[in-house]
N, CA, C, O and CB atoms as a CASP TS submission, in Angstrom:
PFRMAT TS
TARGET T0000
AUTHOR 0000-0000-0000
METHOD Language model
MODEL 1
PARENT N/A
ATOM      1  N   UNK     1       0.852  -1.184   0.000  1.00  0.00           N
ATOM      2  CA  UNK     1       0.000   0.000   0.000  1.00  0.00           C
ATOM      3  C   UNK     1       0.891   1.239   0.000  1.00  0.00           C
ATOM      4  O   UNK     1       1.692   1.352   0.928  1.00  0.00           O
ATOM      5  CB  UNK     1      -0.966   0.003   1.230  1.00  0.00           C
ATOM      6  N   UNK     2       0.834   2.235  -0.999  1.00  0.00           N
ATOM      7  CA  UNK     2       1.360   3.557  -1.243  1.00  0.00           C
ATOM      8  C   UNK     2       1.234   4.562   0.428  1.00  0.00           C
ATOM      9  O   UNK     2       0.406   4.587   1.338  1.00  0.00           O
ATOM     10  CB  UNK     2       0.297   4.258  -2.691  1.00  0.00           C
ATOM     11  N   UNK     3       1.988   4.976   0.267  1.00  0.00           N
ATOM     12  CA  UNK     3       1.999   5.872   1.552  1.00  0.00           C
ATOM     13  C   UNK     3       1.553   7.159   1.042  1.00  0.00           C
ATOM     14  O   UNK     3       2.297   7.784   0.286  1.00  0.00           O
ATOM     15  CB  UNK     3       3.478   6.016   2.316  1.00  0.00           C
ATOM     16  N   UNK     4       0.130   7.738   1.459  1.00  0.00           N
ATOM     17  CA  UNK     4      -0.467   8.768   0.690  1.00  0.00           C
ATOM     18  C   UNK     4      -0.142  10.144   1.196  1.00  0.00           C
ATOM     19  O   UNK     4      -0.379  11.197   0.605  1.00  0.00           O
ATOM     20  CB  UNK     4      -1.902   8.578   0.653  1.00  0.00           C
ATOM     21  N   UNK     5       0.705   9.927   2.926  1.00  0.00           N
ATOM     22  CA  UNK     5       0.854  11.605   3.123  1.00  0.00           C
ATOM     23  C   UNK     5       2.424  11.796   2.993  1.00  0.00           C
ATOM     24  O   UNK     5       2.937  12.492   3.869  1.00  0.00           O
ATOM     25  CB  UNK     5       0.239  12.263   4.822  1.00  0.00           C
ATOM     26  N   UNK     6       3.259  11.265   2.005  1.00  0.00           N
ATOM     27  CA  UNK     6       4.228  11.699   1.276  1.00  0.00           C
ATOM     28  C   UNK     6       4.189  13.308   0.685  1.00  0.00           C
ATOM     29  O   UNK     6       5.077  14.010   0.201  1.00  0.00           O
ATOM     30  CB  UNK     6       4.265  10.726   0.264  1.00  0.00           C
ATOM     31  N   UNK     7       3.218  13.475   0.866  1.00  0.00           N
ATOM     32  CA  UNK     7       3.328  14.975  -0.143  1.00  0.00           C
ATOM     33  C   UNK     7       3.051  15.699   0.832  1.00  0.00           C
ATOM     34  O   UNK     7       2.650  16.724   0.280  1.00  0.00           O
ATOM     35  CB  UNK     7       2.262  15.335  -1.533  1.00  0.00           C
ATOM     36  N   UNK     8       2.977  15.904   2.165  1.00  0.00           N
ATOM     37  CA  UNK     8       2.600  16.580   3.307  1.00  0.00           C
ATOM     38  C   UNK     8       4.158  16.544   4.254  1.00  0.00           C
ATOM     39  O   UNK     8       4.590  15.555   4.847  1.00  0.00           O
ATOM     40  CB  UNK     8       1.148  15.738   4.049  1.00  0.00           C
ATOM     41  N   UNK     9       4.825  17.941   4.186  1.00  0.00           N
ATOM     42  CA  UNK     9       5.905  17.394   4.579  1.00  0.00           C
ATOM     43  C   UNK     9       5.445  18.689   5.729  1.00  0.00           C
ATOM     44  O   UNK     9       4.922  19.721   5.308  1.00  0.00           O
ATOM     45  CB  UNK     9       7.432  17.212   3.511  1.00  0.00           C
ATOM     46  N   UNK    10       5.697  18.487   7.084  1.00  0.00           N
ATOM     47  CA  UNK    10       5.210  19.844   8.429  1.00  0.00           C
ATOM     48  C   UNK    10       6.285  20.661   8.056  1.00  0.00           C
ATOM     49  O   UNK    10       5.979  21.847   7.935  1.00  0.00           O
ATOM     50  CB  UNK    10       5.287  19.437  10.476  1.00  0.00           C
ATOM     51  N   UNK    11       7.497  20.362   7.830  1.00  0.00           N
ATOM     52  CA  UNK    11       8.775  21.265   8.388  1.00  0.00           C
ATOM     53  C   UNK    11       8.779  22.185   6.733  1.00  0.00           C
ATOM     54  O   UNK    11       9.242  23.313   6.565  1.00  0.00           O
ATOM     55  CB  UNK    11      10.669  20.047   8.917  1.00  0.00           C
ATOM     56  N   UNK    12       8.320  21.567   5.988  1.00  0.00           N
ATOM     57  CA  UNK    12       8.479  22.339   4.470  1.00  0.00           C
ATOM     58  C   UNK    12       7.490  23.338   4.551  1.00  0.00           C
ATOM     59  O   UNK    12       7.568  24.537   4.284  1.00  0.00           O
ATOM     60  CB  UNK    12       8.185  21.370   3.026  1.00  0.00           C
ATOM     61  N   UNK    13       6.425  22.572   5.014  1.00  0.00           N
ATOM     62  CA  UNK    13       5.486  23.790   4.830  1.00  0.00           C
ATOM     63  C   UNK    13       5.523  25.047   6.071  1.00  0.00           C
ATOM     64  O   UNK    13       4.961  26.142   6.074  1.00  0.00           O
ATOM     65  CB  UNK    13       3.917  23.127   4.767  1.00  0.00           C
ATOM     66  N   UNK    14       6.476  24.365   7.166  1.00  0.00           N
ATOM     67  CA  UNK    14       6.499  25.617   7.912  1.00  0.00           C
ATOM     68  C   UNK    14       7.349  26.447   7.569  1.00  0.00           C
ATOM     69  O   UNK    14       7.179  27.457   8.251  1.00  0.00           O
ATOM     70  CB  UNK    14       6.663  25.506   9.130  1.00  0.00           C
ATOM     71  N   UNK    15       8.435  26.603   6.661  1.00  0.00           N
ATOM     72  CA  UNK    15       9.771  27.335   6.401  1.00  0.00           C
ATOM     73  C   UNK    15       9.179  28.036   4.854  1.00  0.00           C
ATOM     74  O   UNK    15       9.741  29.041   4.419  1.00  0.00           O
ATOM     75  CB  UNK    15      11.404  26.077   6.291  1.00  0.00           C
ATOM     76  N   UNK    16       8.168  27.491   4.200  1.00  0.00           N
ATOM     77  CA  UNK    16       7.300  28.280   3.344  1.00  0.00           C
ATOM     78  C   UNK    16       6.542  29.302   4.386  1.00  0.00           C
ATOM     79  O   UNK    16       6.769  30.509   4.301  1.00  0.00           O
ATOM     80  CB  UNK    16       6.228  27.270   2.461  1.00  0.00           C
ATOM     81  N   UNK    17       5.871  28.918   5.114  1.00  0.00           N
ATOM     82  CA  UNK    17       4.830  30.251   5.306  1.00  0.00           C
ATOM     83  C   UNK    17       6.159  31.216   6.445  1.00  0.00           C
ATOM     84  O   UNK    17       6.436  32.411   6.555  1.00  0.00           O
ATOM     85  CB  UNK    17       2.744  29.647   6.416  1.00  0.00           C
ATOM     86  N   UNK    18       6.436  30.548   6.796  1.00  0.00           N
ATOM     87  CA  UNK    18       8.026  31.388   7.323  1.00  0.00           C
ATOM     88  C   UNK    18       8.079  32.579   6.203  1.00  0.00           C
ATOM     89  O   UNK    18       7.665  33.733   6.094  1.00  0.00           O
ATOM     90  CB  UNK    18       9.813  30.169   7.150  1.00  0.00           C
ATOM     91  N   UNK    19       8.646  31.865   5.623  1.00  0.00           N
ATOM     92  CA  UNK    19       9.559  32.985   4.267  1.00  0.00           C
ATOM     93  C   UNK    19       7.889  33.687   3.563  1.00  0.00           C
ATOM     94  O   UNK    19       8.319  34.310   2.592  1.00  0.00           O
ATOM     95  CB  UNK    19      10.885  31.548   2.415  1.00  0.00           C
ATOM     96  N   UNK    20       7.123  33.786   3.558  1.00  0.00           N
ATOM     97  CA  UNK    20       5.791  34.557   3.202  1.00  0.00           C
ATOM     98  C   UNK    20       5.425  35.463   4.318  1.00  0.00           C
ATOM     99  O   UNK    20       4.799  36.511   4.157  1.00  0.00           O
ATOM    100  CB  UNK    20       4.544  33.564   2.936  1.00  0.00           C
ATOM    101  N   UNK    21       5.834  35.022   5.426  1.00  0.00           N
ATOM    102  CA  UNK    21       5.264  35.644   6.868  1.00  0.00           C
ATOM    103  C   UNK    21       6.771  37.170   6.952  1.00  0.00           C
ATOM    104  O   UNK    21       6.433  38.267   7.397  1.00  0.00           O
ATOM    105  CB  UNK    21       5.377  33.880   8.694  1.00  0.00           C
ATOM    106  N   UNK    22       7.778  37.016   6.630  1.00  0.00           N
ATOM    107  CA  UNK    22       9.073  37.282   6.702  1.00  0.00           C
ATOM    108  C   UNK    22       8.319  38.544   5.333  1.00  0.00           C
ATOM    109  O   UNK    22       7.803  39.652   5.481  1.00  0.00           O
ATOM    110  CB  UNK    22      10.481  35.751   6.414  1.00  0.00           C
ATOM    111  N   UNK    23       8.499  37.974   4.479  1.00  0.00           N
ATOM    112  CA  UNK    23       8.271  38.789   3.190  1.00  0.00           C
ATOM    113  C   UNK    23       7.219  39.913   3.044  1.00  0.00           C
ATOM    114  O   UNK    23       7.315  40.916   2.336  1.00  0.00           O
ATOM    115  CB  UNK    23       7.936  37.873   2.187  1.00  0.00           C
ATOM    116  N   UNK    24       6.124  39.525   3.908  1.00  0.00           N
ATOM    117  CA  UNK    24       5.044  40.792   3.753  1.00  0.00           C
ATOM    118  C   UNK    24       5.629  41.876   4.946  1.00  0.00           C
ATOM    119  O   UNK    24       5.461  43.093   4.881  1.00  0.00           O
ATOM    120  CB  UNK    24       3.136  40.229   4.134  1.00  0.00           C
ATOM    121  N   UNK    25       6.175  41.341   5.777  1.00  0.00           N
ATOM    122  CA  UNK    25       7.030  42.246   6.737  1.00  0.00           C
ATOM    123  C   UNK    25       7.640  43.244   6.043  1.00  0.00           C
ATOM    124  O   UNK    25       7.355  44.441   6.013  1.00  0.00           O
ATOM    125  CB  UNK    25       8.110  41.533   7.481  1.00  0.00           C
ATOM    126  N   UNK    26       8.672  42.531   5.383  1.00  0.00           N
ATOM    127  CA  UNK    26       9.671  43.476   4.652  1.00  0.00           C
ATOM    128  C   UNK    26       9.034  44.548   3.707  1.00  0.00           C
ATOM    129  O   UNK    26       9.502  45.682   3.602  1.00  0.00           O
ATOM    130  CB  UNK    26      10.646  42.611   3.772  1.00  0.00           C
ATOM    131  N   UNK    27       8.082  44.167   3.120  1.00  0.00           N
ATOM    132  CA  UNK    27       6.941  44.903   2.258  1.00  0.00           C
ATOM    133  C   UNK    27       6.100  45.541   3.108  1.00  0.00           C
ATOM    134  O   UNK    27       5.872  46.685   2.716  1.00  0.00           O
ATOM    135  CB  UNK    27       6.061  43.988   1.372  1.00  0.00           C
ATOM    136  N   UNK    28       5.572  45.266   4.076  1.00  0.00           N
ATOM    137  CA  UNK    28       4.995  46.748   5.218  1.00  0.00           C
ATOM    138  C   UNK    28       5.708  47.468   5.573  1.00  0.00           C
ATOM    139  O   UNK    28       5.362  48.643   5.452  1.00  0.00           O
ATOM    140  CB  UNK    28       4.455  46.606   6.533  1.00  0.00           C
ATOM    141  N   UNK    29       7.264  47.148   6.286  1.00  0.00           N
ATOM    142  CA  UNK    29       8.032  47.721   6.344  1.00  0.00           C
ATOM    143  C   UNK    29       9.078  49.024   5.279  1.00  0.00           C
ATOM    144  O   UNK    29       9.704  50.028   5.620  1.00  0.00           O
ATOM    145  CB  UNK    29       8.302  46.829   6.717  1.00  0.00           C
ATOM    146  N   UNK    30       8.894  48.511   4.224  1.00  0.00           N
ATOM    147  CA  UNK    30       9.397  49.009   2.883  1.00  0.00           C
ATOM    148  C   UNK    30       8.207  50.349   2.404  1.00  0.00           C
ATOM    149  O   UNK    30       8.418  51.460   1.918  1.00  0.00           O
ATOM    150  CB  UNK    30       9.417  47.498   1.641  1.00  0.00           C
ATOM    151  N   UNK    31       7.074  49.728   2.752  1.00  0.00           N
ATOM    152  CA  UNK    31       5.638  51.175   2.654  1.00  0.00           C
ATOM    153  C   UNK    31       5.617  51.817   3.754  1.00  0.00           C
ATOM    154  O   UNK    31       5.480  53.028   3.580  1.00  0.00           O
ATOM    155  CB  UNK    31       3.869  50.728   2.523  1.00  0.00           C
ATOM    156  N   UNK    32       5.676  51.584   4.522  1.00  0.00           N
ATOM    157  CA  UNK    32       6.082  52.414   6.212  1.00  0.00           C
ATOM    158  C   UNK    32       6.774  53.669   5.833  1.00  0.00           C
ATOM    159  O   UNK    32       6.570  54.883   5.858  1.00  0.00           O
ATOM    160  CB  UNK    32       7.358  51.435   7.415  1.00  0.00           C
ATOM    161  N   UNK    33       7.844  52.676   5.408  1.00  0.00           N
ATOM    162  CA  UNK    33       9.046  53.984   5.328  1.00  0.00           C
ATOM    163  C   UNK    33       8.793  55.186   4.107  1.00  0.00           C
ATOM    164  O   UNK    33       9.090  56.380   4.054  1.00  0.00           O
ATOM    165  CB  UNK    33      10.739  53.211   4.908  1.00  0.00           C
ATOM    166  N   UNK    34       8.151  54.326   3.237  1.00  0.00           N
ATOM    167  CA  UNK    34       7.670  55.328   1.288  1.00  0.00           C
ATOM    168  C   UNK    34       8.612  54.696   0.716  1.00  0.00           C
ATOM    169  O   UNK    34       8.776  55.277  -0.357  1.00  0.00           O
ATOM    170  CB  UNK    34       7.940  57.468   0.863  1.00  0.00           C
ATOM    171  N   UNK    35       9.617  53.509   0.825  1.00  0.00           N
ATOM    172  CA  UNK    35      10.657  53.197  -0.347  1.00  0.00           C
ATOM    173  C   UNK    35      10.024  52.497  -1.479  1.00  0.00           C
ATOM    174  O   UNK    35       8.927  51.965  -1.310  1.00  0.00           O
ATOM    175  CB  UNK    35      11.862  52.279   0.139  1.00  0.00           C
ATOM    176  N   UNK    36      10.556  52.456  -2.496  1.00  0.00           N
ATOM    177  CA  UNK    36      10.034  51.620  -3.571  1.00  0.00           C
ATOM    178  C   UNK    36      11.113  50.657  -3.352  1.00  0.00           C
ATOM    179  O   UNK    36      12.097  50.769  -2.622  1.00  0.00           O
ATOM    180  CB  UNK    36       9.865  52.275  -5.120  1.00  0.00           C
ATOM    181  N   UNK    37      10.579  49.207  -4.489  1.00  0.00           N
ATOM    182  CA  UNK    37      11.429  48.343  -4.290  1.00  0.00           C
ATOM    183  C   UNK    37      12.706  48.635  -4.906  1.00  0.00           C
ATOM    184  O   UNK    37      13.510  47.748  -4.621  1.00  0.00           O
ATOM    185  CB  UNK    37      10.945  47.242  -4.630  1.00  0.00           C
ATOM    186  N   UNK    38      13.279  49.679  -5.758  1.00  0.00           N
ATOM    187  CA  UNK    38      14.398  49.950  -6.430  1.00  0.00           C
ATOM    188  C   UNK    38      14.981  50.597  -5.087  1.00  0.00           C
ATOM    189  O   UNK    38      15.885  49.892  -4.640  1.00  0.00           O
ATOM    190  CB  UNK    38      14.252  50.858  -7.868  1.00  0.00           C
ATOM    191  N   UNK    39      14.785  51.475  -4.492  1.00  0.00           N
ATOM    192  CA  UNK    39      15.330  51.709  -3.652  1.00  0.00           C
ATOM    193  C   UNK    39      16.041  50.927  -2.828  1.00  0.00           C
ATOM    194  O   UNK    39      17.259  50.753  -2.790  1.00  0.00           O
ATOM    195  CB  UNK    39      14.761  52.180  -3.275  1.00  0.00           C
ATOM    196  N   UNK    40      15.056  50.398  -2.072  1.00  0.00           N
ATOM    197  CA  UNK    40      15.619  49.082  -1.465  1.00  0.00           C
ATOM    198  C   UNK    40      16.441  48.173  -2.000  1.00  0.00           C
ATOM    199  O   UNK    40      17.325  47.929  -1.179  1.00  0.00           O
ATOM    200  CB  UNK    40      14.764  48.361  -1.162  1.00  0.00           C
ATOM    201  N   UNK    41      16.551  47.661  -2.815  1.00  0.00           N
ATOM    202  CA  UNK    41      17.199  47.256  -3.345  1.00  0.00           C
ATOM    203  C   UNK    41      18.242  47.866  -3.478  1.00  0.00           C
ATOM    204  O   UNK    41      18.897  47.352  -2.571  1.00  0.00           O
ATOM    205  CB  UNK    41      16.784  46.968  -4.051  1.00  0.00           C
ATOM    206  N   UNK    42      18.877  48.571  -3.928  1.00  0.00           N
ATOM    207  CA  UNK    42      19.930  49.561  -4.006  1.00  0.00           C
ATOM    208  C   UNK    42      20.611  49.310  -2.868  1.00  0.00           C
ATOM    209  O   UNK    42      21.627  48.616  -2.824  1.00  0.00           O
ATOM    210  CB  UNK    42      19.515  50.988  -4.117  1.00  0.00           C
ATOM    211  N   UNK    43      19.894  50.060  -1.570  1.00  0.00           N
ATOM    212  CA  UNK    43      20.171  50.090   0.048  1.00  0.00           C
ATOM    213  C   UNK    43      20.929  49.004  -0.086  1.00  0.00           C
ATOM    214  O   UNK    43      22.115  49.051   0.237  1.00  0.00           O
ATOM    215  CB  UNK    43      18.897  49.959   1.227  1.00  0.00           C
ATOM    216  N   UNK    44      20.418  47.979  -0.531  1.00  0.00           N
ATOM    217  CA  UNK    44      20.406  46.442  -0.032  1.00  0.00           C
ATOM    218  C   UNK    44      22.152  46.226  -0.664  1.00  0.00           C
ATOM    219  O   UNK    44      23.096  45.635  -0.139  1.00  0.00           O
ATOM    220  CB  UNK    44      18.827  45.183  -0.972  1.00  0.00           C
ATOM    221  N   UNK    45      22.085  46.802  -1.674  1.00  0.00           N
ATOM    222  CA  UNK    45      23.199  45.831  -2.375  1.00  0.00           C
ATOM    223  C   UNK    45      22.551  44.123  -3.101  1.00  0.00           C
ATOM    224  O   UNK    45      23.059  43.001  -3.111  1.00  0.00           O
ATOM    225  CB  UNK    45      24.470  45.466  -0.905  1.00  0.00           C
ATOM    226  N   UNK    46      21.155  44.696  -3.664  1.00  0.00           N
ATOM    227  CA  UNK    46      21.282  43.627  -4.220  1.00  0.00           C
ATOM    228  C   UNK    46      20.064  43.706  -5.124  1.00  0.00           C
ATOM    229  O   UNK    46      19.469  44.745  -4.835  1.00  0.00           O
ATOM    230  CB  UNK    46      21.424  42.516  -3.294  1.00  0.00           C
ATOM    231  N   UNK    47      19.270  42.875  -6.358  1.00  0.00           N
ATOM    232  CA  UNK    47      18.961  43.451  -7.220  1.00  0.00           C
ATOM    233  C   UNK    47      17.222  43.650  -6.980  1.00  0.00           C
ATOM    234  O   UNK    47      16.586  43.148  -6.053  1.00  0.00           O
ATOM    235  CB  UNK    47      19.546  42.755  -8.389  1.00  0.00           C
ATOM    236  N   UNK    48      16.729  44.424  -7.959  1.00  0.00           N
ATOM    237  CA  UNK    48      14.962  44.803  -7.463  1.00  0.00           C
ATOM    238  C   UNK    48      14.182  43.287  -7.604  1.00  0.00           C
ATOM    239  O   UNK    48      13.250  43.038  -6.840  1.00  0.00           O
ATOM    240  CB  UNK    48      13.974  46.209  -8.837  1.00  0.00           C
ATOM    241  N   UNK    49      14.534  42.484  -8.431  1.00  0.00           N
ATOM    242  CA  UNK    49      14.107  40.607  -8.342  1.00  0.00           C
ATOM    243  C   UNK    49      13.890  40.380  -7.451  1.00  0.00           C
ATOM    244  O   UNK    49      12.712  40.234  -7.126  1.00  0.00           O
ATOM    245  CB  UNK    49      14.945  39.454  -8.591  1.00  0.00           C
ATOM    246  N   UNK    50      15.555  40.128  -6.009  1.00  0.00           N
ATOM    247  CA  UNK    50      15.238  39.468  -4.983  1.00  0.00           C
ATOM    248  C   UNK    50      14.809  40.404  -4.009  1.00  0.00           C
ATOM    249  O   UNK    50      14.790  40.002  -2.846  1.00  0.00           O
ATOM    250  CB  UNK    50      16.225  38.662  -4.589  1.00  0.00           C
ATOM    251  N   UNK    51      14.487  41.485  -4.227  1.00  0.00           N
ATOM    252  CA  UNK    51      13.453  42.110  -3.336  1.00  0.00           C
ATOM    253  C   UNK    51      12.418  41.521  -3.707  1.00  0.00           C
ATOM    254  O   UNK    51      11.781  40.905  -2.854  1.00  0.00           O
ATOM    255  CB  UNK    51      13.255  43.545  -3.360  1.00  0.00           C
ATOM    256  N   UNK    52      11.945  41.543  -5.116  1.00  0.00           N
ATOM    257  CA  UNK    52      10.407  41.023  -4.968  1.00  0.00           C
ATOM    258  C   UNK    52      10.248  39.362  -4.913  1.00  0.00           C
ATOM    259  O   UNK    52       9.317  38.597  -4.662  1.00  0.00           O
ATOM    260  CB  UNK    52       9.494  41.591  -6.353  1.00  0.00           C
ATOM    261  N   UNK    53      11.396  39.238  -5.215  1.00  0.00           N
ATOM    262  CA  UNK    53      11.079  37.237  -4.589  1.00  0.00           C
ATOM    263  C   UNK    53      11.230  37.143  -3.044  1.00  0.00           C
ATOM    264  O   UNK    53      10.684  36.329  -2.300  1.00  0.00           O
ATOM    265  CB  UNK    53      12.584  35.811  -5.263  1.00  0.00           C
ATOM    266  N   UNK    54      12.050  38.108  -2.731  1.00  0.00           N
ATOM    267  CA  UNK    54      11.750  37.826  -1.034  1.00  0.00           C
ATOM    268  C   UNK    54      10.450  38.006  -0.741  1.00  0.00           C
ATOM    269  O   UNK    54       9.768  37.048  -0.377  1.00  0.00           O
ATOM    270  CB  UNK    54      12.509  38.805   0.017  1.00  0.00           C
ATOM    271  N   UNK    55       9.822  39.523  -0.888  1.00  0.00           N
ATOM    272  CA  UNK    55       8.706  39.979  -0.873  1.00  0.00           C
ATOM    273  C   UNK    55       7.081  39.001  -0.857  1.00  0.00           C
ATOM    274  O   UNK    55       5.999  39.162  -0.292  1.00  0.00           O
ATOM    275  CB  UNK    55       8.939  40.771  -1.940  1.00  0.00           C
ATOM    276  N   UNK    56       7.768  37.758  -1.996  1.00  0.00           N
ATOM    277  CA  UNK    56       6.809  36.891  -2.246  1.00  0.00           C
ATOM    278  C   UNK    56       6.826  35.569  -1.779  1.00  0.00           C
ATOM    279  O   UNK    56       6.097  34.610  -2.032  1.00  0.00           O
ATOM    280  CB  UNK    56       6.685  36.854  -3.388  1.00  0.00           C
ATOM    281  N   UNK    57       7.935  35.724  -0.945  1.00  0.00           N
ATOM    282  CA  UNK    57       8.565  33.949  -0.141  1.00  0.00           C
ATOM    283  C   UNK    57       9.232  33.260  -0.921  1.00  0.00           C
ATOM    284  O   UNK    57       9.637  32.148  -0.580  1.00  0.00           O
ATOM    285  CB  UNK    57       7.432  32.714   0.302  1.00  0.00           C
ATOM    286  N   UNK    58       9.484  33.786  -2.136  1.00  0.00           N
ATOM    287  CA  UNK    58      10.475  32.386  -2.659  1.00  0.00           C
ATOM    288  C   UNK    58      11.885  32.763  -2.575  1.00  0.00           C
ATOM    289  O   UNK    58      12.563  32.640  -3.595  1.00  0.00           O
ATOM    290  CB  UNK    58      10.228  31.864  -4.370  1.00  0.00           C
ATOM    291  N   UNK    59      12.451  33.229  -1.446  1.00  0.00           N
ATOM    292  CA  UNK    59      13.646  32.861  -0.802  1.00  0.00           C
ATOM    293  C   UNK    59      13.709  32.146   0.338  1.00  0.00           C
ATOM    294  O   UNK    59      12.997  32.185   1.341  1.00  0.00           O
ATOM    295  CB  UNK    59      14.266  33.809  -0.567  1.00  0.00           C
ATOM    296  N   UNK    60      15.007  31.235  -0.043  1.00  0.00           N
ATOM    297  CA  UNK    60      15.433  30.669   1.089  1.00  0.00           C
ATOM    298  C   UNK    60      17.031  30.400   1.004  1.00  0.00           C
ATOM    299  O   UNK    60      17.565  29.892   0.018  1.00  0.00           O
ATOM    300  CB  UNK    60      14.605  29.417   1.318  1.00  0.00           C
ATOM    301  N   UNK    61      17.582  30.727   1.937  1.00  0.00           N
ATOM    302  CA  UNK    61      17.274  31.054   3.743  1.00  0.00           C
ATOM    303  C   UNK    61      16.827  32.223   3.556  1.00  0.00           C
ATOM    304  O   UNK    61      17.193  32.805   2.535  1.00  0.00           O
ATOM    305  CB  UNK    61      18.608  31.113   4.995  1.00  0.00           C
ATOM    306  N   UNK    62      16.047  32.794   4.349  1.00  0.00           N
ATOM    307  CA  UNK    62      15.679  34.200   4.743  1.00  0.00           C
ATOM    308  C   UNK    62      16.404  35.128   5.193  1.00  0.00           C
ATOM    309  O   UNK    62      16.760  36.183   4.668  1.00  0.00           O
ATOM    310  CB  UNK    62      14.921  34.234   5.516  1.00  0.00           C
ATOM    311  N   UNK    63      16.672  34.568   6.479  1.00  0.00           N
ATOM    312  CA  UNK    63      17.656  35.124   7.532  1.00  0.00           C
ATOM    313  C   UNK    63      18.694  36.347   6.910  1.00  0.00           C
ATOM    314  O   UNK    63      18.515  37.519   7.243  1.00  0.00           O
ATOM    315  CB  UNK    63      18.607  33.785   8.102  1.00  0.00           C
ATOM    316  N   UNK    64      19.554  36.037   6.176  1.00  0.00           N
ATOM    317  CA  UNK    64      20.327  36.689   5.754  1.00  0.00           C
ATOM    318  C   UNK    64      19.871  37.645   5.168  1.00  0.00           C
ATOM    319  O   UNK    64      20.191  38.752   5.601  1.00  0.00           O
ATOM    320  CB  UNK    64      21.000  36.167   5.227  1.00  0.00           C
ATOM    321  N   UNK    65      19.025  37.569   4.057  1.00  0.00           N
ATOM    322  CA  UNK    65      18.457  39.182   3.195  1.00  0.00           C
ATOM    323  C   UNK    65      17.294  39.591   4.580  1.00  0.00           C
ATOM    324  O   UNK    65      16.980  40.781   4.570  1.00  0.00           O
ATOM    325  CB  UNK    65      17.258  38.835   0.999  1.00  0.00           C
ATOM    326  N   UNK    66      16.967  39.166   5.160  1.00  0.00           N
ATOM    327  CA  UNK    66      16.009  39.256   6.468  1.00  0.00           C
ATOM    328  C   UNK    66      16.546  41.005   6.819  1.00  0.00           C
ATOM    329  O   UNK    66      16.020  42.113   6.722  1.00  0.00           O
ATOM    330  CB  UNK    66      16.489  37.755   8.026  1.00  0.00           C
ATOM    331  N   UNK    67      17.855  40.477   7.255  1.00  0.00           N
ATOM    332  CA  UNK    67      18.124  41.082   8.152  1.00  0.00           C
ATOM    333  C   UNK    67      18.905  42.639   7.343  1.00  0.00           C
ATOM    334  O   UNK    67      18.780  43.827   7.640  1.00  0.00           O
ATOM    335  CB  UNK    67      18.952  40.048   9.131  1.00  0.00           C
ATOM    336  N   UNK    68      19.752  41.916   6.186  1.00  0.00           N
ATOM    337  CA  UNK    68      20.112  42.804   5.634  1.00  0.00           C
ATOM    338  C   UNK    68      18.986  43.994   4.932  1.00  0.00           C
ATOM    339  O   UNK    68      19.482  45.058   4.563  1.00  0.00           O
ATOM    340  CB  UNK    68      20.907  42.155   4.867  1.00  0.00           C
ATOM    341  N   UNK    69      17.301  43.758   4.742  1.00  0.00           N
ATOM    342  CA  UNK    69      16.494  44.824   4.212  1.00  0.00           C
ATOM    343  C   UNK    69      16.379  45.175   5.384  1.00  0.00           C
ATOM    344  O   UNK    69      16.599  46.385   5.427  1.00  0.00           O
ATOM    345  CB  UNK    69      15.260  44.653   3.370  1.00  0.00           C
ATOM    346  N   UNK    70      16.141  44.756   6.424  1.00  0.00           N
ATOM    347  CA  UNK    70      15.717  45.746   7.796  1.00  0.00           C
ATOM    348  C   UNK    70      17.395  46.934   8.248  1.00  0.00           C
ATOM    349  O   UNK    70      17.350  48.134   8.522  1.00  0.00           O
ATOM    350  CB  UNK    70      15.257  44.213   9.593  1.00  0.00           C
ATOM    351  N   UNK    71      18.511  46.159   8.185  1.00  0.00           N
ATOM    352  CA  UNK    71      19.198  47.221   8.279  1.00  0.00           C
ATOM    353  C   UNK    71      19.454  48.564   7.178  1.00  0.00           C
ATOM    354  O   UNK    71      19.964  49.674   7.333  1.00  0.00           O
ATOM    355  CB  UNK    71      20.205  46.644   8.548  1.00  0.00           C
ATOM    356  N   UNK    72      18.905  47.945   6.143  1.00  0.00           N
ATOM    357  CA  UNK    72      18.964  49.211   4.918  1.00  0.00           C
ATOM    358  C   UNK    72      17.961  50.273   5.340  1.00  0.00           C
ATOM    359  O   UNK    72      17.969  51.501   5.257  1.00  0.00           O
ATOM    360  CB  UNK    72      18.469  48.654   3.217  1.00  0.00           C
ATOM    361  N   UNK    73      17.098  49.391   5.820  1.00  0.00           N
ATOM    362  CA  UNK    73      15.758  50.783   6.277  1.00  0.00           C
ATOM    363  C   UNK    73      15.898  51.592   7.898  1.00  0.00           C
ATOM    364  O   UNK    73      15.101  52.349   8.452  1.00  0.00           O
ATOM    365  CB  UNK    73      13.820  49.832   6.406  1.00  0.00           C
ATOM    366  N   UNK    74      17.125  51.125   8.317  1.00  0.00           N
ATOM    367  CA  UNK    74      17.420  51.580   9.428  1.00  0.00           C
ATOM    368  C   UNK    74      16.356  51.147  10.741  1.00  0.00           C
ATOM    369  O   UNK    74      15.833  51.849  11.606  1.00  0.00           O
ATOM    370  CB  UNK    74      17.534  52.988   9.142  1.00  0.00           C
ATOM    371  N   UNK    75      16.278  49.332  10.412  1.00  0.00           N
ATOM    372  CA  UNK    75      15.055  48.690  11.847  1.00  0.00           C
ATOM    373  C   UNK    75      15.960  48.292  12.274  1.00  0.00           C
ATOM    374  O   UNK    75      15.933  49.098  13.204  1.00  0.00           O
ATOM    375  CB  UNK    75      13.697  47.479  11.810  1.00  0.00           C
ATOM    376  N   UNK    76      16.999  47.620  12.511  1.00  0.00           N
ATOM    377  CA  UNK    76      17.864  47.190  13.145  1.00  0.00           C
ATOM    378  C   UNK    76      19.416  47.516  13.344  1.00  0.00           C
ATOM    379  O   UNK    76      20.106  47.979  12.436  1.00  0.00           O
ATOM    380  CB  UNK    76      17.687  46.297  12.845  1.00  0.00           C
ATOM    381  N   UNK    77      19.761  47.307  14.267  1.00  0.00           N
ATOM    382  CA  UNK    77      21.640  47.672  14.115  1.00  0.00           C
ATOM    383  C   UNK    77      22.778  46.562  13.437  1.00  0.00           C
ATOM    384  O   UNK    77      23.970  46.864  13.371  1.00  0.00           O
ATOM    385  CB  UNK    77      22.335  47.840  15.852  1.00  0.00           C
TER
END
């Protein structure tokens, strides 16, 4: 008998809504301030794409551009 909850993985789907939960942050955060995503990006050192793929969860790891858009916008030290 096939094992049917193969396609149900907990830890995948928690590090997806992670990186979606992470991403609209950065995007409230990014309208908070009035930046556009070119801006940010810029700040960032890195290109207006992975702003908007962060933006949309399809990065991973997070952590790292995480932290680096919050210090461009001056949220963290």
């Amino acid at each position: 008998m096939a094992n049917t909850d193969s396609w149900f993985d907990p830890a995948a789907n928690k590090a997806i809504e992670e990186a979606e939960d992470c991403g609209r942050l950065i995007e409230i955060v990014r309208g908070e301030e009035g930046w556009t995503r070119t801006q940010l990006a810029e700040a960032s050192n890195v290109s207006e794409a992975d702003v908007e793929n962060f933006e949309q969860g399809r990065v991973s790891p997070i952590e790292p551009l995480f932290t680096n858009f919050l210090r461009a916008m001056g949220r963290t030290s």
